[in-house]
GUDOKOL-632026 format. One record per residue (C-alpha): chain; y, x, z. Coordinates in Angstrom, 1 decimal. Layout:
<atoms>
["A" [Y X Z]]
...
</atoms>
This chain:
<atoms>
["A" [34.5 -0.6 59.3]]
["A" [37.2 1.4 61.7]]
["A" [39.9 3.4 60.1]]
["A" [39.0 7.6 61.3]]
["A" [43.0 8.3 62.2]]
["A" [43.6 11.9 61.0]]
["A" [45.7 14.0 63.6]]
["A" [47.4 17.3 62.7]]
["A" [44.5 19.6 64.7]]
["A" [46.1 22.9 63.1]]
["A" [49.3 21.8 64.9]]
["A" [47.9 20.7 68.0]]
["A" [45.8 24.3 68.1]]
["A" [48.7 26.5 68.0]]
["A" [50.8 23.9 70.4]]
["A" [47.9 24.9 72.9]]
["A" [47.4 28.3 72.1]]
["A" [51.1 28.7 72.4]]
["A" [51.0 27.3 75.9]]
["A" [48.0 28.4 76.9]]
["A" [49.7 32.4 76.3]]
["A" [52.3 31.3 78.5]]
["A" [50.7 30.2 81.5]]
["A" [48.3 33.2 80.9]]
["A" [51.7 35.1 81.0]]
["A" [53.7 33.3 83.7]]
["A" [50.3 33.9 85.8]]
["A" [50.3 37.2 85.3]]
["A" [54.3 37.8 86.4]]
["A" [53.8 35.8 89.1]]
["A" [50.8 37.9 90.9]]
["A" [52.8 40.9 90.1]]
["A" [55.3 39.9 92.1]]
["A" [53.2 38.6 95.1]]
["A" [51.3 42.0 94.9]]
["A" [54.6 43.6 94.7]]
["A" [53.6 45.4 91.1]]
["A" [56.8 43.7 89.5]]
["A" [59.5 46.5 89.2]]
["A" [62.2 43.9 90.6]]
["A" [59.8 43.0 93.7]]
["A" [58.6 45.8 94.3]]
["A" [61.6 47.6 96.4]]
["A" [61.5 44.2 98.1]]
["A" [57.6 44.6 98.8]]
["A" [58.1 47.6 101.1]]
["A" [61.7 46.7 102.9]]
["A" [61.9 47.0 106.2]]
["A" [63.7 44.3 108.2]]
["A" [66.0 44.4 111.4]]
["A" [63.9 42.6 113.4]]
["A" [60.3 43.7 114.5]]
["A" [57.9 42.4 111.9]]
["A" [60.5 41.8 109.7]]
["A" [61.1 38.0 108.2]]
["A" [57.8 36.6 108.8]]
["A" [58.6 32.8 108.6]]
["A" [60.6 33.7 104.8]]
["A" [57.5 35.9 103.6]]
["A" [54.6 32.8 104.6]]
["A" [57.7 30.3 103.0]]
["A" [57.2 33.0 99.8]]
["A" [53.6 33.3 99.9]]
["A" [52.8 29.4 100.6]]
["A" [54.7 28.7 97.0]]
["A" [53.6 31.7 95.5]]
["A" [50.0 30.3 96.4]]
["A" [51.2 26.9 95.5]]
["A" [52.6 27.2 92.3]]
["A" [49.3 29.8 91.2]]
["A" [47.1 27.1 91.9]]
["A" [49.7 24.7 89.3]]
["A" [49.4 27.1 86.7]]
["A" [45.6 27.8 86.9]]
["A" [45.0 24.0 86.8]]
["A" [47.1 23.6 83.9]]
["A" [45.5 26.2 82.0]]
["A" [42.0 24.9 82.8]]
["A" [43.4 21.6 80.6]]
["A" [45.0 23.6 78.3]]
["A" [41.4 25.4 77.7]]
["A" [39.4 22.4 78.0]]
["A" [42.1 20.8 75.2]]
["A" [41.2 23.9 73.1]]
["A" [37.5 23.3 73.7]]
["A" [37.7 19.6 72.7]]
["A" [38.8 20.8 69.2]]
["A" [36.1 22.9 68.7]]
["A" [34.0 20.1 69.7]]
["A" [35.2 17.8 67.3]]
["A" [36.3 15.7 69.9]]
["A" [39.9 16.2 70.4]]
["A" [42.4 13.4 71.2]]
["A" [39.8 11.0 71.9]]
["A" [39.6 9.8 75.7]]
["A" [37.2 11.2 78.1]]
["A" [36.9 8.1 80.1]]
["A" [37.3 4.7 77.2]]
["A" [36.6 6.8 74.3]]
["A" [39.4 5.4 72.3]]
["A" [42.0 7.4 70.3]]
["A" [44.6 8.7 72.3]]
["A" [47.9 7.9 70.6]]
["A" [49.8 10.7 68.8]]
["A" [52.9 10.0 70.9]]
["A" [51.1 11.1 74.2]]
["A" [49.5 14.0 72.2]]
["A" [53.0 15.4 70.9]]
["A" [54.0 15.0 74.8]]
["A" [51.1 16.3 76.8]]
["A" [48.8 18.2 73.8]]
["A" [46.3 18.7 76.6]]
["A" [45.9 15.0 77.8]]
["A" [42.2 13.9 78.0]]
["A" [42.9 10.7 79.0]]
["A" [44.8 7.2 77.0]]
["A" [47.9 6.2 79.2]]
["A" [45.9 3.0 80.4]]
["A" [42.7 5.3 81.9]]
["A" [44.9 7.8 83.0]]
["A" [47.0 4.9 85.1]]
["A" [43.3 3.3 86.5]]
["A" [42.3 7.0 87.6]]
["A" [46.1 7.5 89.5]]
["A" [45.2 4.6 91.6]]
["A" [42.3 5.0 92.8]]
</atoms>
């Protein structure tokens, strides 16, 4: 009969929740600045530039990693809420794809990892 490994879930929990409020808050900083409702953007938001249109190729530079790094975060927090999910399942820290434990090392590393190091490997190389 196979051993049932007991993880920490409590831990795990709060790791996520504790993460999952900081992408919620680095989101939320990072679309005040890009709407300029940041206090520190916001004189910048509205500054007029020598040149006609001001620094257009700058502000798309901005915007494109602004957009970029959105997109980061939002993806993140989707596994960060899908982790959270998986605990309310029952099914936390087992792998979406072999259905094996996935070992406590990669847990304490990426507590939102859905995946054992070998399926996540297969999946990278496709």
């Amino acid at each position: 009969m196979a051993r049932k490994r007991k993880l920490d879930i409590e831990k795990y929990e709060k790791l996520l929740q504790d993460e999952q409020a900081e992408l919620q808050q680095q989101l939320k900083r990072l679309e005040d600045q890009t709407t300029g409702r940041d206090r520190l953007s916001a004189g910048v938001a509205t500054e007029d530039f020598d040149e006609p249109g001001g620094d257009a190729a700058t502000e798309t530079v901005e915007r494109s990693l602004a957009m970029a790094t959105t997109k980061n975060l939002r993806e993140m927090l989707d596994l960060v809420n899908a982790a959270l999910e998986k605990i309310k399942e029952g099914t936390y820290g087992v792998c979406d794809v072999c259905g094996k434990d996935i070992p406590k090392k990669r847990l304490d590393a990426l507590p939102y990892a859905t995946m054992c190091l070998d399926c996540r490997a297969r999946v990278a190389l496709r």
